[in-house]
C-alpha positions in Angstrom: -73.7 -25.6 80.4 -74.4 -22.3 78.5 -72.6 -20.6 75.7 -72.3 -16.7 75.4 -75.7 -15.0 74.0 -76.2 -14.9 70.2 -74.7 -12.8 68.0 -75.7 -11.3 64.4 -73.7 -14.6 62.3 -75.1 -17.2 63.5 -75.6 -20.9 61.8 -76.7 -23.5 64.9 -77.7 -27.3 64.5 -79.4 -29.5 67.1 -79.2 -33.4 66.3 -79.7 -35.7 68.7 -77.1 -38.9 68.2 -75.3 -41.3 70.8 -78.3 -41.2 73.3 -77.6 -37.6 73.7 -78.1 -33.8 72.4 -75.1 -32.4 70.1 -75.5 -29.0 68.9 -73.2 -27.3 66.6 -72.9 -23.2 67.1 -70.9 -21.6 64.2 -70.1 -17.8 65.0 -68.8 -17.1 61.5 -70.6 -15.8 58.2 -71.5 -17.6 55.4 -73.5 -20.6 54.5 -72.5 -23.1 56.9 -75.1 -26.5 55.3 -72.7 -28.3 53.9 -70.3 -28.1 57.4 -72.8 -28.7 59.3 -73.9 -31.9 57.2 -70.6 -33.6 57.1 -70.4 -33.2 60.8 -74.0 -34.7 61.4 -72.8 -37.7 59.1 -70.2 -37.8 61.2 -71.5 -38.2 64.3 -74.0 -40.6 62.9 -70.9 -42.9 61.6 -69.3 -42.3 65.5 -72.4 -43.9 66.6 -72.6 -46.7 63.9 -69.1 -47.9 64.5 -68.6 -47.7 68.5 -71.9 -48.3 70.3 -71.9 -51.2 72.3 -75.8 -51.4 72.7 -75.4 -52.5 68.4 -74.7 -56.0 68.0 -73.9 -55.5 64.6 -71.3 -52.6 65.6 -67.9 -53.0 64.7 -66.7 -52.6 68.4 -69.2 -55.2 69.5 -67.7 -57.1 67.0 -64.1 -56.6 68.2 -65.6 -57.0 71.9 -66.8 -60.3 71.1 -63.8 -61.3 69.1 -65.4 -61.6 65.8 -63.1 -58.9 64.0 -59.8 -58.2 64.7 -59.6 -54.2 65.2 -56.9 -54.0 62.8 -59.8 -55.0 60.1 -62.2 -52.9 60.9 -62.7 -49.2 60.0 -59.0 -47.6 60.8 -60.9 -45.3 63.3 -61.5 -48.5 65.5 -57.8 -48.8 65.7 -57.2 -44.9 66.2 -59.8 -45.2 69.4 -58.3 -48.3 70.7 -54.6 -46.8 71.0 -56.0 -43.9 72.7 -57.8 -45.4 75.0 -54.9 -47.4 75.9 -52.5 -44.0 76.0 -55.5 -42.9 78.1 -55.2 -45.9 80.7 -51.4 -45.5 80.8 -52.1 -41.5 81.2 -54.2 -42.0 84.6 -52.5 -44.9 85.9 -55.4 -47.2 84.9 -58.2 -45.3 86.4 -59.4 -44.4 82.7 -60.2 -47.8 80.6 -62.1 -49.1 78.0 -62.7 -52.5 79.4 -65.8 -52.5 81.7 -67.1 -55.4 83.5 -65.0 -58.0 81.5 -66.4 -56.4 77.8 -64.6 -54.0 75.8 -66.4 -50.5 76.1 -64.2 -47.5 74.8 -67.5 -45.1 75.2 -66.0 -43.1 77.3 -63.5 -41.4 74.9 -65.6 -42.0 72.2 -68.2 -38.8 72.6 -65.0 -36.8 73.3 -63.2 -37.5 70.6 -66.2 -37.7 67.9 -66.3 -33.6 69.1 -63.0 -32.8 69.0 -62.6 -34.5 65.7 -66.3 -32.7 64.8 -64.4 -29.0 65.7 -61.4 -30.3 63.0 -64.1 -31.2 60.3 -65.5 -27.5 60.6 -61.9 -25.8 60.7 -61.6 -27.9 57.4 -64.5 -26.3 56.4 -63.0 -22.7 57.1 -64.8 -22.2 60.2 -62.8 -20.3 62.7 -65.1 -19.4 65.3 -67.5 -22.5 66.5 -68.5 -24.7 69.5 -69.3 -28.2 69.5 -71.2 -29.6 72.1 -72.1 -33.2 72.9 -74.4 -33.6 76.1 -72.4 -30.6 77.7 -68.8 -31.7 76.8 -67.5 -28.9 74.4 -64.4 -27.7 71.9 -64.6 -24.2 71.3 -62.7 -23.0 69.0 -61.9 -18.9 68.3 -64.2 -16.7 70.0 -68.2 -16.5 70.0 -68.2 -12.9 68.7 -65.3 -10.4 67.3 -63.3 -9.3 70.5 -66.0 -11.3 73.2 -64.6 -14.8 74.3 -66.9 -18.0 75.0 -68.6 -18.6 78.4 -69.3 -21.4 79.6 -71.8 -22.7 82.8 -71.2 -24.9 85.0 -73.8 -26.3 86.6 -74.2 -27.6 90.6 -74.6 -31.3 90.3 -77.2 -31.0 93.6 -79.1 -28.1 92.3 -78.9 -27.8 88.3 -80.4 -24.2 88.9 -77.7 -23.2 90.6 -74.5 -22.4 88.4 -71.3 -23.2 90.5 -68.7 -21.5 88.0 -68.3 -19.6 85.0 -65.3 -20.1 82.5 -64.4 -17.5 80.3 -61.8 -18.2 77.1 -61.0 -18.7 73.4 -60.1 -22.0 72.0 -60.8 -24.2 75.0 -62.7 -27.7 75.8 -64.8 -28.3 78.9 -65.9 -32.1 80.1 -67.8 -32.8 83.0 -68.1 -36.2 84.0 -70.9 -37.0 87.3 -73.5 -38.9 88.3 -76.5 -36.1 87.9 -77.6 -37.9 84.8 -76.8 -41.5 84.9 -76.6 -42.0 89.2 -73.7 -44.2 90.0 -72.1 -45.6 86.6 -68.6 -45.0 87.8 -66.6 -47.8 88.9 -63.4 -48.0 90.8 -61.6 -50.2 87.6 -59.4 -51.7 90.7 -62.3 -52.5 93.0 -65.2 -52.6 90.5 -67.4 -50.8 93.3 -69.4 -48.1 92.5 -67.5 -45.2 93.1 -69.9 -42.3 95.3 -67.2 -40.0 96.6 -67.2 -37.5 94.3 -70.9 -35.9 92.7 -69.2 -34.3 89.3 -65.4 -33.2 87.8 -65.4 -30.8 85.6 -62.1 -30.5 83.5 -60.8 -27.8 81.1 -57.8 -27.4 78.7 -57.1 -27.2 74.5 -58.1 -30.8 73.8 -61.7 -32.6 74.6 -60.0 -36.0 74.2 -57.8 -35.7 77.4 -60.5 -33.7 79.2 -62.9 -36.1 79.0 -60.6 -38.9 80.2 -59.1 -36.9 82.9 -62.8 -36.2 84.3 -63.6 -39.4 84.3 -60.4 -41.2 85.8 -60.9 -38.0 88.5 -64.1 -39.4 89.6 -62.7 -42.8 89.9 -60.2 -41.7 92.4 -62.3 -40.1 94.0 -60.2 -38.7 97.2 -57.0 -39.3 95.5 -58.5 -37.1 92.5 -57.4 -33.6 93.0 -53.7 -33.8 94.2 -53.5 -36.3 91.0 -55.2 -33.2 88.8 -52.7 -30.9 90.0 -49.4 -32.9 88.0 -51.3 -32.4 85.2 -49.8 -29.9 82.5 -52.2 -27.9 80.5 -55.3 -29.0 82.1 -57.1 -27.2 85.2 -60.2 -28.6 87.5 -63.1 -28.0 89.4 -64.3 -31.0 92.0 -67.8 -31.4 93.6 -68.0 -34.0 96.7 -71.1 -35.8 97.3 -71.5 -33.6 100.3 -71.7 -30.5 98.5 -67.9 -28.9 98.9 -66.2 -27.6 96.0 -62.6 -27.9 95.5 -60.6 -26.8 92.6 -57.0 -26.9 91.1 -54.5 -24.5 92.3 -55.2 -22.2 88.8 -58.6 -22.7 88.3 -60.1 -19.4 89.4 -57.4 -17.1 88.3 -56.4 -18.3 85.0 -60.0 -19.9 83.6 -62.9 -18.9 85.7 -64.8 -16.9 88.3 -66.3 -18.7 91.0 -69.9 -17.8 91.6 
């Protein structure tokens, strides 16, 4: 994904955290250092507390049932009860227990940005995007009067951009298999699901965008008419064949097909 060309205020950051790329693009003046440094710690503290490849992690912890979550850092019980919002939300195609083990990843890098995006408003930072390995929140606009664009990339040919979304104050997730091959399971069946190549979702919050995206994929066929009950909330779908299908709004409201 791609973000609207630079402009003459700029303050950007590229830290790599979570097994991934976050950068953090503020669009307003000023000296931004001190922003930018709570959000890196931040980040860093995401990563500390929920990654299930630490054994010393308090979520491996939980997982393994040496800590009870409502004694470990109150963010582990914040994630917890929205994963499990998340599982009622998508009629258990979203959850955070893979495989037997408890693995809440999958809102984690969503939320850590979202919640990134509120630690710069803090800040006084109007105008700012904050992406994690091409899930973003953008918040105001990228310049004075010119709203963000975003990319979206074809899953069989990432030289070939698909889409282009246009707007202020907006999130975008894509979950696929480009990256990681076939990761996503059918929670139901535990097979592999293969029936969908990449969802990309957009609406105001990164949090449900990521979890729709990836409950999406694990429907797989069922995936778009379930999208379309969604308030707020608007879809593109690749198939592993190639076609491209997208909600009922998609085009007209957020984006211009390519």
């Amino acid at each position: 994904m791609t973000t609207a060309p630079c402009v003459r205020e700029r303050t950007r950051h590229v830290e790599r955290c979570m097994g991934t790329v976050f950068t953090i693009d503020i669009r307003d003046p000023g000296d931004w250092a001190a922003a930018v440094d709570d959000v890196v710690r931040w980040l860093h503290f995401v990563d500390a507390t929920f990654s299930t490849y630490r054994a010393d992690s308090p979520i491996s912890k939980v997982g393994r049932g040496e800590l009870r979550a409502m004694e470990a850092d109150p963010y582990v019980a914040e994630v917890l009860e929205l994963c499990a919002r998340a599982q009622h939300a998508t009629g258990g195609y979203f959850t955070s227990i893979l495989e037997g083990q408890l693995d809440p990843t999958g809102l984690v890098k969503g939320w850590s940005i979202e919640m990134a995006s509120a630690l710069l408003r803090e800040h006084g930072s109007s105008n700012h995007a904050v992406n994690g390995g091409g899930d973003m929140q953008l918040a105001g606009e990228s310049a004075p009067g010119r709203p963000w664009t975003v990319g979206i990339a074809d899953p069989h040919d990432r030289s070939h951009v698909l889409t282009t979304l246009a707007g202020r104050d907006m999130a975008v997730a894509t979950s696929g298999l480009t990256e990681r091959g076939t990761h996503i399971v059918d929670p139901f069946t535990g097979r592999a699901v293969t029936g969908l190549s990449a969802v990309s979702v957009v609406g105001a919050s990164l949090i449900d965008a990521d979890v729709y995206a990836t409950a999406a994929m694990a429907m797989e066929g069922a995936a778009l008419a379930w999208l379309e009950t969604l308030d707020g909330v608007e879809a593109l779908l690749v198939g592993s064949d190639g076609a491209v299908t997208c909600t009922s709004k998609w085009p007209s409201t957020h984006a211009r097909l390519l």
